[in-house]
N, C-alpha and C positions, 0 to 999 in steps of 0.2 A: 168383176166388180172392183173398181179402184178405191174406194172410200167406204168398206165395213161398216162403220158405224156413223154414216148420213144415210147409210139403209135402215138402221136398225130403226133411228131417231124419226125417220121419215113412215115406216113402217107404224110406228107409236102416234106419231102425228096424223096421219089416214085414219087410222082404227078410229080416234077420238073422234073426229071430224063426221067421219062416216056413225058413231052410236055404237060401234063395237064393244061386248061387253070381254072377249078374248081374243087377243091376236101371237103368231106365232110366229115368232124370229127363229134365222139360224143362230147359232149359238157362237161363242168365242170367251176365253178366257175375260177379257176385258169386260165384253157384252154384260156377261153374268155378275162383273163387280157390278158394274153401270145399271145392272136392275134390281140387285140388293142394296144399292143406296138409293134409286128410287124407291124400294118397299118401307126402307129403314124412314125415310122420311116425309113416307104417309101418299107421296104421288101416283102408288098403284096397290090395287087392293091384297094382289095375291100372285105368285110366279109358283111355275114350277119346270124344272130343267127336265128333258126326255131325253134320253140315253138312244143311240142309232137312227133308223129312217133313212130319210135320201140325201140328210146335211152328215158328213163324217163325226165330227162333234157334236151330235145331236141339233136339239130345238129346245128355244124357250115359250114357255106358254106362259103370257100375260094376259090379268086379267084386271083390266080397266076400275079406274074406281071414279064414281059418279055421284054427288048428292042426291039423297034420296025422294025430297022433295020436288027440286027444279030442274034436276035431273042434268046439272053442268057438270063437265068433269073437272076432274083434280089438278091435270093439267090445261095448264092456258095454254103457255108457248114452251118450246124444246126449239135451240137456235145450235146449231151447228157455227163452234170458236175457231178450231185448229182445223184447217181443211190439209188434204198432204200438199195442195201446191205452194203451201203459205202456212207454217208452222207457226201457234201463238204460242211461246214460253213465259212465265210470269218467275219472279225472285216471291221471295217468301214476302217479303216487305210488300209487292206490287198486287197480292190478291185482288182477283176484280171483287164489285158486289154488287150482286144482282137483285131489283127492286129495290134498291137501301138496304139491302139484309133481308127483305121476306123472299127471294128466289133463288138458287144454291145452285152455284157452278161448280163442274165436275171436272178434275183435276189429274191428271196422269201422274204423279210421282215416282222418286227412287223410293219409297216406300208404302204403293201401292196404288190403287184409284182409291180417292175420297174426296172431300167437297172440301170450298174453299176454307171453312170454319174449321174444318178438321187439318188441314195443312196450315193454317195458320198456329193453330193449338199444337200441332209439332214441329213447327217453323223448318219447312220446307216447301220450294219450291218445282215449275212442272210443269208442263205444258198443258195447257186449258182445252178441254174436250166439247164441253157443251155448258150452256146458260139452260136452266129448266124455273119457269113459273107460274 
């Protein structure tokens, strides 16, 4: 697999599509930020990291989150930024902003993964990972 995490995204993107209420990624350091700032801001209802199995670094088990009336999910769209044949870097000053500010781009930093609003607030710059809205 050359592109980790347009599996991971794409994997998220199927579950939804398909009504899945759990889907299960292999795991990676990165992965695991990138689905604690999904939980943190409300796009999935619930992970939990598995320790062993047939992935070295375990699995992530996500678990979808859905309006309970209409039954749409949380997320709309997950767009894959930075591909590795074509790296997208952004300077602190150049954050993109996704929906006008209702949709959060995910952010590789020297001081971790976090979203655009959060590398803004510590004025640092990064290479752009993914748009989620």
């Amino acid at each position: 697999m050359t592109d980790p995490i347009a599996d991971y995204l794409t994997r998220l993107r199927n579950a939804v599509m398909a009504k899945h209420r759990i889907v299960d990624v292999p795991a990676s350091n990165i992965k695991k930020d990138m689905t604690k700032i999904l939980h943190d801001k409300g796009y999935i209802l619930n992970y939990k990291f598995v320790e062993g199995g047939e992935h070295p670094q375990g699995t992530i088990k996500i678990a979808l989150k859905y309006h309970p009336v209409t039954k749409q999910a949380a997320i709309n769209k997950l767009e894959r930024i930075s591909k590795p044949g074509l790296r997208k870097y952004v300077r602190s000053d150049d954050l993109p902003r996704v929906l006008n500010g209702l949709g959060i781009a995910i952010i590789s930093t020297s001081k971790g993964v976090m979203t655009d609003k959060e590398a803004k607030n510590e004025n640092v710059g990064g290479e752009v990972l993914c748009y989620v809205s």
